[in-house]
PAKE-636714 format. One record per residue (C-alpha): residue in three letters; x, y, z; residue number from 1. Coordinates in Angstrom, 3 decimals, always signed. Example, Ala and Ser with C-alpha at 12.3 -4.5 7.8 and 13.67 -1.06 7.14 Angstrom:
site res = ala; east = +12.300; north = -4.500; up = +7.800; n = 1
site res = ser; east = +13.670; north = -1.060; up = +7.140; n = 2
This chain:
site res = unk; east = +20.085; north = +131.704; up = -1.645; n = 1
site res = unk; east = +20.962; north = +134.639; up = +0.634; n = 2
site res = unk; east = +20.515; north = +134.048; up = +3.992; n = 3
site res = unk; east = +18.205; north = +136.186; up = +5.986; n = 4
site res = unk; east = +19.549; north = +139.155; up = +8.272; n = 5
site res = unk; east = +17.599; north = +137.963; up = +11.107; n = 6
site res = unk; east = +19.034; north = +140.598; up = +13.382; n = 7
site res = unk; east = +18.300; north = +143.625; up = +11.228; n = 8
site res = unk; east = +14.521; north = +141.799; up = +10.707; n = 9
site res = unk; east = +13.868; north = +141.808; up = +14.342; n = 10
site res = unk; east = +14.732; north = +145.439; up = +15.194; n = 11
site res = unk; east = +12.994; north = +146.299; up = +11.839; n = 12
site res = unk; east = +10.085; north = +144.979; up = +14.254; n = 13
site res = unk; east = +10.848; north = +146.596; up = +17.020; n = 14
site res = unk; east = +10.939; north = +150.234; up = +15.498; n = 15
site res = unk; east = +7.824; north = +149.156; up = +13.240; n = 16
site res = unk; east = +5.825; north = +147.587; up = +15.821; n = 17
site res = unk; east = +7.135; north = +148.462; up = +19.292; n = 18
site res = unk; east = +8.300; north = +151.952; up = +18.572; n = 19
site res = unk; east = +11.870; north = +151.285; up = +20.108; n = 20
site res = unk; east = +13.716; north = +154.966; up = +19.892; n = 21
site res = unk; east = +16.692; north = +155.036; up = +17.607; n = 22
site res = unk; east = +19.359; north = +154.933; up = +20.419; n = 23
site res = unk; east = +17.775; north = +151.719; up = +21.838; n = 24
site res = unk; east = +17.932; north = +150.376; up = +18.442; n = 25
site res = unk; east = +21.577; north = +151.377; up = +18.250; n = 26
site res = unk; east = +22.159; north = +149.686; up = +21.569; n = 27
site res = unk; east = +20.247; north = +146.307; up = +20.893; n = 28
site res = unk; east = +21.918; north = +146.624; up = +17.541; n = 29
site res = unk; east = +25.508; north = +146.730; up = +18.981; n = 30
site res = unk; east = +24.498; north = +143.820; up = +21.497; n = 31
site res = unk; east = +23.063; north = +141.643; up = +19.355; n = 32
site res = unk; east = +26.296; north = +141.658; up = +17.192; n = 33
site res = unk; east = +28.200; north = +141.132; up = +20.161; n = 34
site res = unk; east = +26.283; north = +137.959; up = +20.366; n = 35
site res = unk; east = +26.676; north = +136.850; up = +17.052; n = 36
site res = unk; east = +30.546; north = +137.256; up = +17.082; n = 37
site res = unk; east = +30.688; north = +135.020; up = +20.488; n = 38
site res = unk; east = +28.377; north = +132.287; up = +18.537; n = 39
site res = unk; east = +30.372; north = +132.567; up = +15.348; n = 40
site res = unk; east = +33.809; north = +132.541; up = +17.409; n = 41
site res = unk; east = +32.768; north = +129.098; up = +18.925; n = 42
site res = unk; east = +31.315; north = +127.829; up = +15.672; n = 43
site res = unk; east = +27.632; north = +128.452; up = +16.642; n = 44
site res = unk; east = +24.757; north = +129.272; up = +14.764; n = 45
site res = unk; east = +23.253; north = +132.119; up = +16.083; n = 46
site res = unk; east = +19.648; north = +131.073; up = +15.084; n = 47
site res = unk; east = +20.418; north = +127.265; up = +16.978; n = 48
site res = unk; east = +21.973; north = +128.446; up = +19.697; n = 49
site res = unk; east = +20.900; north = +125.964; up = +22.989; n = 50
site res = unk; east = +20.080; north = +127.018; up = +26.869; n = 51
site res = unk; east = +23.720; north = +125.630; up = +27.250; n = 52
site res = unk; east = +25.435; north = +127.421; up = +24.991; n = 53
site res = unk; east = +23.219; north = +130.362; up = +26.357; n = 54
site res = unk; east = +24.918; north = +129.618; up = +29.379; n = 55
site res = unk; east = +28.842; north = +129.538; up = +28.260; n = 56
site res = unk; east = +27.763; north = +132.939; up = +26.980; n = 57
site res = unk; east = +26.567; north = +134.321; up = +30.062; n = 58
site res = unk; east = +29.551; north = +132.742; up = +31.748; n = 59
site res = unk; east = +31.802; north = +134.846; up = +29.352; n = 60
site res = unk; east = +29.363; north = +137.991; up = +29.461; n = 61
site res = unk; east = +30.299; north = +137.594; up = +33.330; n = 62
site res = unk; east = +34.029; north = +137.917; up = +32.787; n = 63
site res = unk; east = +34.201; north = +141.026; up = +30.604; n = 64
site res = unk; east = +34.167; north = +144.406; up = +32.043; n = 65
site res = unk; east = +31.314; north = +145.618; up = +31.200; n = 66
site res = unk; east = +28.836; north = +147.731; up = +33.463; n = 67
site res = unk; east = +26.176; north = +145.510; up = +35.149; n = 68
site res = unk; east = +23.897; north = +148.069; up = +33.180; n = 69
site res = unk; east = +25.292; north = +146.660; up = +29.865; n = 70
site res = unk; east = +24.862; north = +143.248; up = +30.786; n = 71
site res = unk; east = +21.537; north = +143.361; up = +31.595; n = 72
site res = unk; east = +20.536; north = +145.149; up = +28.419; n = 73
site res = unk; east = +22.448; north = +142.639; up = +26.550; n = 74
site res = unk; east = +20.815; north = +139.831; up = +28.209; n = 75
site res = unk; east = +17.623; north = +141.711; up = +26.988; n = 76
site res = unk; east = +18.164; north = +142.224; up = +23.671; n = 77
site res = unk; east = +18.787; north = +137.984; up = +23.346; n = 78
site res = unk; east = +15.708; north = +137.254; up = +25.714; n = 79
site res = unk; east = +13.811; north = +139.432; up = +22.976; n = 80
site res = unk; east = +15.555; north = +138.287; up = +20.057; n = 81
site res = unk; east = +14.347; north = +134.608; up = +20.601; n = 82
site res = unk; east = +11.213; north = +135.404; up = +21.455; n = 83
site res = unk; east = +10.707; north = +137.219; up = +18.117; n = 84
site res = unk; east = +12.325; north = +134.157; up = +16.167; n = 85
site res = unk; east = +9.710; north = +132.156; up = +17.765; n = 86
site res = unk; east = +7.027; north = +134.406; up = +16.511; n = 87
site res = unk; east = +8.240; north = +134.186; up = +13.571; n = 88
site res = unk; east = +8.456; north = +130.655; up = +12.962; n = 89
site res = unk; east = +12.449; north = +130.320; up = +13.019; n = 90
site res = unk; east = +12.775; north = +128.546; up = +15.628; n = 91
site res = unk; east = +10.263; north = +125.385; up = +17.775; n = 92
site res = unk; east = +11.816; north = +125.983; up = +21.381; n = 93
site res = unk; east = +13.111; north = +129.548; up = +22.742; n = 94
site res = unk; east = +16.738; north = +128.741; up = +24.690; n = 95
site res = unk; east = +16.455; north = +131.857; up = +26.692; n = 96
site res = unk; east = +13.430; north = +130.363; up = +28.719; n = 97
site res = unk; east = +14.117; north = +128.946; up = +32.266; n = 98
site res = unk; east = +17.516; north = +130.851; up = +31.956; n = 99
site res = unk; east = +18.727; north = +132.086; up = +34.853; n = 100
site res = unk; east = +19.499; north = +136.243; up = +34.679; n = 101
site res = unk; east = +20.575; north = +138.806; up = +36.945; n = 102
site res = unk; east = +17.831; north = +141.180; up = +38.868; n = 103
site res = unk; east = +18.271; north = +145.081; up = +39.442; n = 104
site res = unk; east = +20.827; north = +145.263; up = +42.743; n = 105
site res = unk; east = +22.464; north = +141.873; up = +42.197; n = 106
site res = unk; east = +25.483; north = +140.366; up = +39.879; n = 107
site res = unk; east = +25.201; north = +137.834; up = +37.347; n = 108
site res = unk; east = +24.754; north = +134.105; up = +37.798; n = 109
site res = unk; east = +28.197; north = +131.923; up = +38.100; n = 110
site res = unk; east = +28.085; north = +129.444; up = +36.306; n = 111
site res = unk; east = +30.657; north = +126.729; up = +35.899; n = 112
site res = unk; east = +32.075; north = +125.856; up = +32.821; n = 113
site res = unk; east = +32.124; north = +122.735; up = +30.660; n = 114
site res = unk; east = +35.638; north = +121.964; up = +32.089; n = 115
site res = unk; east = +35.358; north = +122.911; up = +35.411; n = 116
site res = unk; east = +31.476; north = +120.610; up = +35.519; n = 117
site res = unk; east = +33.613; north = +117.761; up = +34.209; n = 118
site res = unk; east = +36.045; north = +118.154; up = +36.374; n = 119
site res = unk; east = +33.513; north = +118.057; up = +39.365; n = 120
site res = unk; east = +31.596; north = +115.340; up = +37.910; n = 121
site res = unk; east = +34.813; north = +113.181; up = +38.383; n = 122
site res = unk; east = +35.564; north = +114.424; up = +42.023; n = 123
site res = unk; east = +33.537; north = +111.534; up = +43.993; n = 124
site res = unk; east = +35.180; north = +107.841; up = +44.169; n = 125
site res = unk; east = +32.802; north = +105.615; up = +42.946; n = 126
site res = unk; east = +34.980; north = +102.325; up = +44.170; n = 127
site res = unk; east = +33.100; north = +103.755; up = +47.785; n = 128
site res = unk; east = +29.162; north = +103.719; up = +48.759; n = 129
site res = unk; east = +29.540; north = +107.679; up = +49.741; n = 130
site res = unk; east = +31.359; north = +108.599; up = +45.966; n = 131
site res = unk; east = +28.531; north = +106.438; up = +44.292; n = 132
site res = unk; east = +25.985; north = +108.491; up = +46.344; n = 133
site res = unk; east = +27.948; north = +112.028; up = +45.535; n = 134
site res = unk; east = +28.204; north = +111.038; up = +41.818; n = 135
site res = unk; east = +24.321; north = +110.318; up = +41.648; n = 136
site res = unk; east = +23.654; north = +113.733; up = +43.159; n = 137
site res = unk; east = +25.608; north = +115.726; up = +41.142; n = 138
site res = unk; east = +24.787; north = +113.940; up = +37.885; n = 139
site res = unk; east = +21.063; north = +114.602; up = +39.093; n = 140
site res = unk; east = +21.578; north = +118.602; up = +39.792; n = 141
site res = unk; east = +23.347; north = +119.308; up = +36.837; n = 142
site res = unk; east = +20.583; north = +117.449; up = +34.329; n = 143
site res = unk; east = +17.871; north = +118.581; up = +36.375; n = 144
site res = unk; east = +18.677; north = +121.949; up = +37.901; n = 145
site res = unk; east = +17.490; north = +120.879; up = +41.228; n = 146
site res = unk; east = +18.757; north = +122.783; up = +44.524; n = 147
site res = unk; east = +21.104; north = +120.953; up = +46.865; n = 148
site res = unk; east = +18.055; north = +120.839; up = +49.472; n = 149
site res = unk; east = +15.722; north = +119.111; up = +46.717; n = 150
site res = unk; east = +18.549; north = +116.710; up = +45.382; n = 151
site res = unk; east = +19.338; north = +115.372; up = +48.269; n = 152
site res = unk; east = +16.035; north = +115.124; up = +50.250; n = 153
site res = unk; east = +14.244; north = +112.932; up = +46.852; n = 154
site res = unk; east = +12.610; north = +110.150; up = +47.156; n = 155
site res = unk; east = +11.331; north = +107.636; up = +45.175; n = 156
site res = unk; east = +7.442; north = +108.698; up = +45.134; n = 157
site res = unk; east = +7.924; north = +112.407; up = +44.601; n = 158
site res = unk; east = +10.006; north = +111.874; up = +41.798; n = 159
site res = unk; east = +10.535; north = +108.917; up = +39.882; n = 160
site res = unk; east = +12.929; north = +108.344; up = +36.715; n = 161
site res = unk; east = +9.929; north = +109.567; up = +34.719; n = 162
site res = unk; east = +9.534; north = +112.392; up = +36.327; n = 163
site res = unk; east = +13.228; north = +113.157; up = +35.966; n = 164
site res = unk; east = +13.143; north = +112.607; up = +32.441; n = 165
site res = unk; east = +10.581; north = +115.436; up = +32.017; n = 166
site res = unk; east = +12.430; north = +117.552; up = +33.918; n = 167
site res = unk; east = +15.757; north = +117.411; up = +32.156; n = 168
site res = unk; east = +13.872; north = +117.152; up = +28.706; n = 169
site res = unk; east = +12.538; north = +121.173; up = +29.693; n = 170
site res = unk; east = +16.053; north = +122.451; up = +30.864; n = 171
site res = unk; east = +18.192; north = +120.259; up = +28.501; n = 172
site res = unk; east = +16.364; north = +119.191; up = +24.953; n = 173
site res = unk; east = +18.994; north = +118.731; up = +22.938; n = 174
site res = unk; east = +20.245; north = +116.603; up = +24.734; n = 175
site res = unk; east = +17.805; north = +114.892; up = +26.855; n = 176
site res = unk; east = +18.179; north = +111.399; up = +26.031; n = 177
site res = unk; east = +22.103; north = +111.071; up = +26.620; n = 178
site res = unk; east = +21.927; north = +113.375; up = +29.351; n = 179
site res = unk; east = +19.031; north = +111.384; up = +31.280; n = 180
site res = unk; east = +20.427; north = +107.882; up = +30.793; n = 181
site res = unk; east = +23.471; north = +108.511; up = +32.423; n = 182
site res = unk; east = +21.735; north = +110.476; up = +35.776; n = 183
site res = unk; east = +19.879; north = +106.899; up = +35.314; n = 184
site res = unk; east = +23.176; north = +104.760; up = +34.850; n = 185
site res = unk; east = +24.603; north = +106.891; up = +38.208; n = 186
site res = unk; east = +21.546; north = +106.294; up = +40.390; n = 187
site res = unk; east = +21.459; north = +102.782; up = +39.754; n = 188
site res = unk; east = +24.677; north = +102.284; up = +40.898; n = 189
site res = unk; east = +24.173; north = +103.919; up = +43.941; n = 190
site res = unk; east = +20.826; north = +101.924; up = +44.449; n = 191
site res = unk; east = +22.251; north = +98.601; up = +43.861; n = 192
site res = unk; east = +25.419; north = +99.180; up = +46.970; n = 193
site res = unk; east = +22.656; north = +101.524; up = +49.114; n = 194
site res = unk; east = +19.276; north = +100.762; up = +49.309; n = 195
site res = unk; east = +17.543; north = +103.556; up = +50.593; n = 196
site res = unk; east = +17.396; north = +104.102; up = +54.539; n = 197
site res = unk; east = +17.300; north = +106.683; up = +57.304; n = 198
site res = unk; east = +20.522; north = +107.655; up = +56.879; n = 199
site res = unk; east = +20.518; north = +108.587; up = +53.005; n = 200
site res = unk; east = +17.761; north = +110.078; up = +50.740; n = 201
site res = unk; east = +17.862; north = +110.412; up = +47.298; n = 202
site res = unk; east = +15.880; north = +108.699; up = +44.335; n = 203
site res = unk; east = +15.505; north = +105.863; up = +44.038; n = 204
site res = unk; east = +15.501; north = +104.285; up = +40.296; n = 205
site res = unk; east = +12.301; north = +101.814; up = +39.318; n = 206
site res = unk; east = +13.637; north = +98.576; up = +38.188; n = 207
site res = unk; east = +11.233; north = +97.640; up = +35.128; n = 208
């Protein structure tokens, strides 16, 4: 069976129903296919594409030389393209949501890459009290999308592993389960050297 032309069905809709002008059709055309070619260049499909891999494209849509203008419109045209495949019934979650994007006057988000979070992730030495404490944190911020401020200033009764959960199920659903156990695995091992005092805040993990 032929697989649908998604694309071409979604600006179908937006001539039919939101009376888009031809050269904005043109436009959201051309970006659109721009998007396509980055998924199908990393062997994505375009229809299951994830908030991450939403991310690694913004990361690359950062590099290229396009016009702010450009970038915004192309961030538009996907923001609007996954909210019509969830009208339509292709898709359960939309990826753009809760995506960080650029405002009129300011640059695009930088984001770090895959290499460059692993990389960091491996900075702190976890032989010492401090580099079990710095692991915990970052493996927190990057599954949760907390601030430094909020990381760092948690504590057990504002947010407990369940609460954490929740959180990085929202911002990270295909992979919440992996994702949260090892935030867990990091902030037990800080818990079980540092029990929590004056001196250091962060969550602390409930020992069922």
């Amino acid at each position: 069976m032929k697989q649908r032309d998604l694309i071409t069905e979604y600006l179908s809709y937006l001539k039919v129903e939101k009376g888009l002008a031809a050269n904005s059709l043109e436009s959201y055309e051309r970006d659109l296919a721009k998007l396509k070619a980055w998924a199908d260049k990393n062997g994505f499909d375009l229809v299951k594409l994830t908030r991450q891999d939403l991310r690694e494209w913004l990361i690359d849509l950062g590099q290229t030389k396009l016009s702010e203008n450009s970038k915004r419109r192309m961030i538009s045209a996907m923001r609007g393209f996954y909210k019509f495949l969830m009208i339509d019934g292709h898709i359960k979650t939309n990826p753009s949501d809760n995506l960080d994007s650029p405002q009129k006057g300011f640059y695009l988000p930088k984001f770090l890459n895959q290499h460059e979070i692993e990389t960091l992730l491996a900075q702190p030495d976890v032989s010492t009290e401090v580099g079990l404490r710095d692991r915990a944190i970052l493996e927190l911020m990057y599954a949760s999308g907390l601030r430094v401020s909020e990381a760092v200033n948690l504590r057990e009764e504002e947010f407990g592993i369940e609460r954490l959960t929740e959180v990085i199920r929202k911002n990270r659903p295909a992979s919440a389960a992996g994702i949260r156990d090892k935030v867990e695995s990091s902030l037990s091992a800080f818990t079980e050297t540092a029990p929590a005092n004056d001196d250091i805040t962060l969550v602390i993990v409930k020992r069922t």
